[in-house]
C-alpha positions, 0 to 999 in steps of 0.5 A, a space after each residue: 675199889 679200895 682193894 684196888 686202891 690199895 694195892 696201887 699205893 703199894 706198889 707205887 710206895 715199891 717203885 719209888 724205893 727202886 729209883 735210886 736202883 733203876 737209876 744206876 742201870 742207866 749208866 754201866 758201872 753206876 753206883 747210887 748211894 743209899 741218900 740217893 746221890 750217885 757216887 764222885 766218879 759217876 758225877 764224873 762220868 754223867 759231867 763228861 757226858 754232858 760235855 760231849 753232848 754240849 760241847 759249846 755248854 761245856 766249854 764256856 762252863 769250864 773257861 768260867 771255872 778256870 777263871 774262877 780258879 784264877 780269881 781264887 788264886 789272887 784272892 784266896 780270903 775273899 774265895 773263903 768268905 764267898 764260899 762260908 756264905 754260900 755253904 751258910 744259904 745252903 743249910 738255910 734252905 736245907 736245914 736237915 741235910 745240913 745239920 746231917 752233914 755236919 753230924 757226919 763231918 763231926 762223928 768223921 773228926 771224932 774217929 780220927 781223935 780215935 783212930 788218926 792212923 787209920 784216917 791217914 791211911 784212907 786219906 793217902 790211898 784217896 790221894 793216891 787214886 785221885 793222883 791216878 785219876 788226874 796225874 797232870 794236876 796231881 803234878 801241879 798239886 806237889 808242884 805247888 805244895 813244893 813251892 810253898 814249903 819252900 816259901 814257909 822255910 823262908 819266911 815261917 811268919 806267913 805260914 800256919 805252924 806245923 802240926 804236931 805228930 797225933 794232933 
């Protein structure tokens, strides 16, 4: 009997380090990260399925986030603040996720000190395949990254200072 208990321990420890495995074979091209979280175009892709399954889910979800962008675009300070309070219950309730992220974040900040080219770099080609992603808001990203130029030549007091090259 303890034989039996035994070996059913073990193989339920084996099963639940395959979840995360089995769980990527349920989408074609599905990765899963090691903590276990899928990737941001799997997120994409189980989102787009979700809405094809609830259509009327989907579009009151994506008429509340549209009116939440318009709210953010009226009152980008109070967005800021609702979203540092947000992030702030969050590792309340998380704390050693938390405080993992932002060992992560820190050690992320700490290599481009070191390395500021090679962040540059990765950050250019996300853009790059994020504008291939969504070329519509890719255009109305530099659209409005255009206009603020434009305003901050006007008037230099309304924007943040320029950064200096390395820094």
């Amino acid at each position: 009997m303890t034989r039996l208990l035994i070996a059913a321990a073990a193989l339920l420890a084996l099963a639940a380090q395959a979840v995360p495995s089995f769980a990527a074979e349920g989408m074609p091209g599905a990765t899963v990260r090691p903590d276990g979280s899928a990737a941001p175009g799997d997120r994409k892709a189980r989102f787009e399925q979700w809405c094809r399954d609830n259509p009327e889910k989907c579009r009151e979800l994506k008429a509340k986030a549209e009116e939440r962008r318009e709210q953010c675009k009226a009152d980008p300070e109070k967005c800021r603040a609702e979203a540092q309070a947000k992030r702030e219950q969050w590792c309340k309730a998380n704390p050693e996720k938390c405080r993992e992220l932002k060992a992560k974040a820190e050690q992320h900040r700490e290599e481009c000190k070191a390395n500021p080219e090679r962040c540059r770099a990765e950050m250019k080609a996300r853009r790059e395949q994020w504008c291939r992603d969504n070329p519509e808001k890719c255009r109305d990203m530099k659209a409005r990254a255009e206009q603020h130029r434009e305003e901050c030549k006007a008037d230099p007091a309304k924007c943040r200072p320029a950064r200096q090259p390395g820094g």
